[in-house]
C-alpha positions as a Python dict, from the first residue, in 0.01 Angstrom:
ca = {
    (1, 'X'): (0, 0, 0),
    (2, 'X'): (-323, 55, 167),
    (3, 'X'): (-175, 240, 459),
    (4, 'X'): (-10, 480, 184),
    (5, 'X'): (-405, 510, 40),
    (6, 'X'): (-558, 566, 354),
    (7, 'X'): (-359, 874, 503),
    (8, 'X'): (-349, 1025, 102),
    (9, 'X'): (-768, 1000, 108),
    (10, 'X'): (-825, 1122, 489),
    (11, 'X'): (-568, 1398, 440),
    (12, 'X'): (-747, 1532, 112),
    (13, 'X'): (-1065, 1539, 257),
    (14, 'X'): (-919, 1771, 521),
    (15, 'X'): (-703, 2058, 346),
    (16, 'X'): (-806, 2334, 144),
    (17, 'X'): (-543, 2235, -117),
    (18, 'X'): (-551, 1889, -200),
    (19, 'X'): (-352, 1947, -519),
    (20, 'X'): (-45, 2006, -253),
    (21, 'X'): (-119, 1675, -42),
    (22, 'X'): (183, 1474, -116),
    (23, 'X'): (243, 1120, 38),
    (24, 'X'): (594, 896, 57),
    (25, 'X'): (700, 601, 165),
    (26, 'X'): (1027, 521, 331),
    (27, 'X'): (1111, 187, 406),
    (28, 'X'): (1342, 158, 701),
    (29, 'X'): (1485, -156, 886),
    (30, 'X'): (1286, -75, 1182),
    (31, 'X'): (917, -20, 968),
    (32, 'X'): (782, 160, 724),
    (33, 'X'): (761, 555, 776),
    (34, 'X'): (494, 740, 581),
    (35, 'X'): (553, 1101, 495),
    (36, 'X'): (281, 1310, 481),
    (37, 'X'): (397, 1671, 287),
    (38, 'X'): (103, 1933, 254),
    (39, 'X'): (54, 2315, 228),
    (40, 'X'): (167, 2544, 473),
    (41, 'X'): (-123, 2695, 503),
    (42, 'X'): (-310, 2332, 581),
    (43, 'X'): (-90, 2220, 808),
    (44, 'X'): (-311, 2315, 1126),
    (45, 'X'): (-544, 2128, 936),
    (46, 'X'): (-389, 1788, 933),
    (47, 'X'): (-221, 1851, 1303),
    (48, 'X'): (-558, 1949, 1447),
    (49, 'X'): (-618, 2081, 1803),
    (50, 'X'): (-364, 1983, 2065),
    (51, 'X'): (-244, 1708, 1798),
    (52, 'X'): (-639, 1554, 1818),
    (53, 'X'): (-622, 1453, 1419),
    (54, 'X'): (-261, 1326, 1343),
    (55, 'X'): (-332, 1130, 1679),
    (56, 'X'): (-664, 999, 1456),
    (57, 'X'): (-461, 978, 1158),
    (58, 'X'): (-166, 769, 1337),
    (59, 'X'): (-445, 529, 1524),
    (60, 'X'): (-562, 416, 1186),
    (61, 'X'): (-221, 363, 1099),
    (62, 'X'): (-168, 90, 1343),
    (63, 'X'): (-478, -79, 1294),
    (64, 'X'): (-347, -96, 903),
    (65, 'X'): (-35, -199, 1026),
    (66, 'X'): (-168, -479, 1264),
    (67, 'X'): (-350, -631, 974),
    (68, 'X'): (-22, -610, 739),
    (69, 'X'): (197, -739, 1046),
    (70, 'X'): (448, -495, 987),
    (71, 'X'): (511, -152, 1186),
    (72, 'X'): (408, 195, 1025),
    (73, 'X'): (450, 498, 1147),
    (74, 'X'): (393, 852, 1033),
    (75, 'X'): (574, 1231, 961),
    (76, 'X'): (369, 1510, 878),
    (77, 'X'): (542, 1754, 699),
}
């Protein structure tokens, strides 16, 4: 899944652990929910300031999605 690719490449590029970076997929009747698992210690990280990256990270998202048709969202934890 591309969407699966994408938020497993942005989200190593941004910790200081990438071993830890851990991505899942859970399909649900409703859409697809990617789970995003890293280090404690990165999680600041991935969130960003006032939310500024996961909102980044979950804008890609739905421009993946909108190309696949099919709703996406995403869970960091």
């Amino acid at each position: 899944m591309a969407a699966k690719d994408l938020v497993e490449y942005v989200a190593r590029s941004l910790v200081d652990h990438p071993d830890a970076v851990r991505v899942e997929v859970v399909r649900e009747p409703e859409g697809t929910v990617i789970e995003l698992h890293v280090a404690e210690d990165d999680m600041g990280k991935v969130i960003g300031r006032n939310g500024s990256v996961a909102k980044a990270l979950r804008t890609l998202l739905k421009v993946t999605a909108a190309r696949d048709g099919e709703p996406v969202s995403l869970e960091i934890l």
